[in-house]
N, C-alpha and C positions, 0 to 999 in steps of 0.2 A: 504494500500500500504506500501510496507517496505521501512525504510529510505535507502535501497540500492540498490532497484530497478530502473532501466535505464528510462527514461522516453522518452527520447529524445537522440538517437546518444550513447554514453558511458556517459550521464548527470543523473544522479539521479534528483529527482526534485528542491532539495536545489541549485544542481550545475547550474541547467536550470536554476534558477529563478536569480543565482547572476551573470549569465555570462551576462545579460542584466538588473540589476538594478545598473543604472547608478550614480543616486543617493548617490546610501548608497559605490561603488564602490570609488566616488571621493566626499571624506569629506565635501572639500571644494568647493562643486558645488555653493551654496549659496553664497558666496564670490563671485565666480567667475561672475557669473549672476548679483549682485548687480552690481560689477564695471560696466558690460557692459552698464546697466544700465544707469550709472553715464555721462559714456563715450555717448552712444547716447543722453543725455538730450544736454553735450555740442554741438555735432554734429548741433543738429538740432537747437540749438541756433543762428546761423550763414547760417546754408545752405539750399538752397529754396528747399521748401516741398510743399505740397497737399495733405492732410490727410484723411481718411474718405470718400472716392469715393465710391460709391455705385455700386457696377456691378452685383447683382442680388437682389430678392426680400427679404431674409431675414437677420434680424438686424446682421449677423456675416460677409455675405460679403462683407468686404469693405477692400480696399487697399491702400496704403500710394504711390505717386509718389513724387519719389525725380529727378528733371530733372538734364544733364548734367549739370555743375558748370560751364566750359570754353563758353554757350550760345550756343553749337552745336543743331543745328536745323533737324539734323538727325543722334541723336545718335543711337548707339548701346541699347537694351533693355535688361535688364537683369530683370529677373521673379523671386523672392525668395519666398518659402515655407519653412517655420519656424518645426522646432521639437517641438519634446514633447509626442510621442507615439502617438500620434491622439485623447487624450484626455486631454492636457494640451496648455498650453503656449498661446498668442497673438501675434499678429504682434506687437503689441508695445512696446513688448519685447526685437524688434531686429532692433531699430532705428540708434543703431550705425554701420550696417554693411553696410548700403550705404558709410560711410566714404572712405573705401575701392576703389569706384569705380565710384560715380557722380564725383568728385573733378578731376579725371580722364578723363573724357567726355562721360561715360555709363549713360543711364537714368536707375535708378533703382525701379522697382517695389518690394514694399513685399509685401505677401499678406494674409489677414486673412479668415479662413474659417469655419465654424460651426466645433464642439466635436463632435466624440463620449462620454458618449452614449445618446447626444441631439438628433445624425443624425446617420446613419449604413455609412458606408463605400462607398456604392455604392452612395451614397450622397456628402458622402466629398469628393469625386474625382469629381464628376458632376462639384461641386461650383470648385474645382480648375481648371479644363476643362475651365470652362466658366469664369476662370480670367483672362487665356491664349488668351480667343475670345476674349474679353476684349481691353487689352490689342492689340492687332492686331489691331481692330477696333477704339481705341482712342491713340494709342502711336502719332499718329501723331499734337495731339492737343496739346499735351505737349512734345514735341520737342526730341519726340523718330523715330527712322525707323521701321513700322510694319512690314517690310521682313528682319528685324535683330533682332532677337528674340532669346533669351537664356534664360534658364529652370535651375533653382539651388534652393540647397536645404538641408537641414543636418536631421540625423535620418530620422524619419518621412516621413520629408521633403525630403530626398533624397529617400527615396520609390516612392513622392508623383511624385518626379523631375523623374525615371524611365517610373513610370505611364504614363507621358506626353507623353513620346517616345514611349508607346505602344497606341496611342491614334487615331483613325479614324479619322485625323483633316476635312476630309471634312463632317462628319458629324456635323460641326461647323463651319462650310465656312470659315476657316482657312486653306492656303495653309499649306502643311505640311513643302515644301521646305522654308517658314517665319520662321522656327525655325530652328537657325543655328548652334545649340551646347548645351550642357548640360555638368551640373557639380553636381554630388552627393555625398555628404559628408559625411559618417558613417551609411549610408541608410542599410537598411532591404528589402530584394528583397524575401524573402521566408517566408512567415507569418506562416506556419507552428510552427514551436519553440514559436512563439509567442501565437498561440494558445493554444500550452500547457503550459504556464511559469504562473508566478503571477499577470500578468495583465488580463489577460482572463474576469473572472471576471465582470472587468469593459468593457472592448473592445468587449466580447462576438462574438471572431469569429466562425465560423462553418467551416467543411473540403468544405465548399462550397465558402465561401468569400478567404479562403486559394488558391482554384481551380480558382477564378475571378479575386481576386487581387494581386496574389504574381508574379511581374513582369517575375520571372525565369519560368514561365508555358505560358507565354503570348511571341507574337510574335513582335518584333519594327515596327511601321510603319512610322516614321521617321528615316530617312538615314541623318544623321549628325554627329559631333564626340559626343561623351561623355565621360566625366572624370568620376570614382569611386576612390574617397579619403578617407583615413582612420588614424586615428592616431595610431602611432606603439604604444604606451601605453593604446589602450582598449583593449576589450579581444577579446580570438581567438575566438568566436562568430561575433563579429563585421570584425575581419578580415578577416572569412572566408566568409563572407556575399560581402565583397569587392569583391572578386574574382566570385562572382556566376555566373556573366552575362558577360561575358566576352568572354568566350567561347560563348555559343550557341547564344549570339546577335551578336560575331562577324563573326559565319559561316553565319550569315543572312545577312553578309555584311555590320554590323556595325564597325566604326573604332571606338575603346573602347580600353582606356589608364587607369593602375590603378597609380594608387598612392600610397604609406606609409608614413604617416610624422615622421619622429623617436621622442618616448618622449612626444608626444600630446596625452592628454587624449579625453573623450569624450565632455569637456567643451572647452579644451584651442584652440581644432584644428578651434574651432570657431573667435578665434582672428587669426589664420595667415590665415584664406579665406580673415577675413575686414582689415588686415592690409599691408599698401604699403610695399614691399622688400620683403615680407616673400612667401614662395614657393606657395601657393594654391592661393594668388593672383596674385600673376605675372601670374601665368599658367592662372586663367581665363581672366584677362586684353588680356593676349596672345589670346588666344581663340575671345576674341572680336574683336580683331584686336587695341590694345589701349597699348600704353606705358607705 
């Protein structure tokens, strides 16, 4: 193949491969990830947790509930799905982002789910599927409302958080009207690029997991709003992945709002979803119905 053959769009391969390696994009990823780090140890020093819930059979599903902090006995529920391309990262990665929104009166779920390439694709949505049943069926033990349910998520995770919305919830005897909003954060709605770029590889998708899982080919079957957020300082890969669902989930009658954060890379837009004042969390407090 020549170094200037188009591979994807007007992308040569080199161009495909850096407009999604995030990584090597922002230097200081590693930095950025430790503090967070830092900052969830303190979080959870102080704030009631529940760690390690098991909600299905194997050793990767399990989920952290952080309940309301004000002792609301029917909070709001917020579902979080972590990044990391689908074959990185844990939930315990991302202890600090409850700070954002228990202390508020949101119960918040994160949740962990089996790698690629431990599990294919059509597995890691299963187990996230079945955090959401989950979740329905226990929010009420720990002082959540299982008919106020919200779906969020970044990278991946914001793929993972579309997913939900294209999801048959009664084949999980989950109402589908239980899920009352969605928020995705720098998400990937069209696995295509990704099939061709430098992760493949390891992810090993086929034009057949692109045709099943790439939200933009898939129809909502939840009618609730959803946010698409994006930081104005990633690339127009990422930006233009914001705008994909927009259009054709909103002629399906979805209300679908984007977002820009100006100047937030792919790391930082992660501190103004978990942090009070800053735009992506007021908008989801908003969304929940919470100050």
């Amino acid at each position: 193949m020549s170094d200037t053959q188009k591979i994807y769009g007007e992308f040569t391969q080199e161009e495909l491969d850096w407009q999604y390696n995030n990584r090597e994009r922002v230097p200081t990823s590693v930095d950025i990830m430790a503090e967070y780090a830092k900052r969830g140890e303190k979080f959870i020093a102080s704030a009631p947790h529940t760690f390690d819930l098991p909600f299905g059979d194997t050793p990767a599903e399990l989920i952290d509930v952080y309940p309301a902090s004000n002792g609301d006995t029917n909070a709001p529920v917020m579902i979080y799905f972590h990044g990391g391309y689908w074959f990185s990262r844990h939930k315990d990665d991302f202890q600090f982002l409850p700070e954002g929104f228990a202390p508020a009166g949101a119960m918040v779920i994160v949740v962990n789910y089996a790698l690629i390439p431990d599990v294919d694709m059509a597995e890691l949505i299963r187990q996230c599927r079945a955090s959401v049943a989950w979740a329905h069926k226990n929010a009420a033990t720990y002082g959540g409302d299982p008919d106020k349910l919200f779906v969020a998520g970044h990278s991946a995770g914001g793929h993972i958080t579309a997913m939900m919305f294209a999801t048959d919830w009664s084949e999980w005897d989950v109402p589908s009207a239980s899920i009352k909003g969605g928020f995705a954060i720098s998400g990937l709605y069209d696995l295509e690029p990704i099939r061709l770029n430098y992760m493949n590889p390891t992810l090993g998708f086929t034009e057949q997991t692109v045709a099943d899982f790439s939200p933009l080919h898939l129809t909502p079957k939840v009618n609730a709003p959803i946010v698409f957020a994006v930081g104005g300082a990633e690339t127009p890969e990422f930006n233009r992945h914001c705008s994909l669902l927009t259009g054709p989930w909103g002629k399906a009658g979805l209300s679908c709002e984007e977002i820009t954060v100006p100047d937030l890379n792919h790391f930082t837009i992660l501190n103004d979803f978990a942090s009070v004042g800053h735009s992506l969390n007021t908008r989801m407090r908003e969304m929940m119905g919470l100050q």
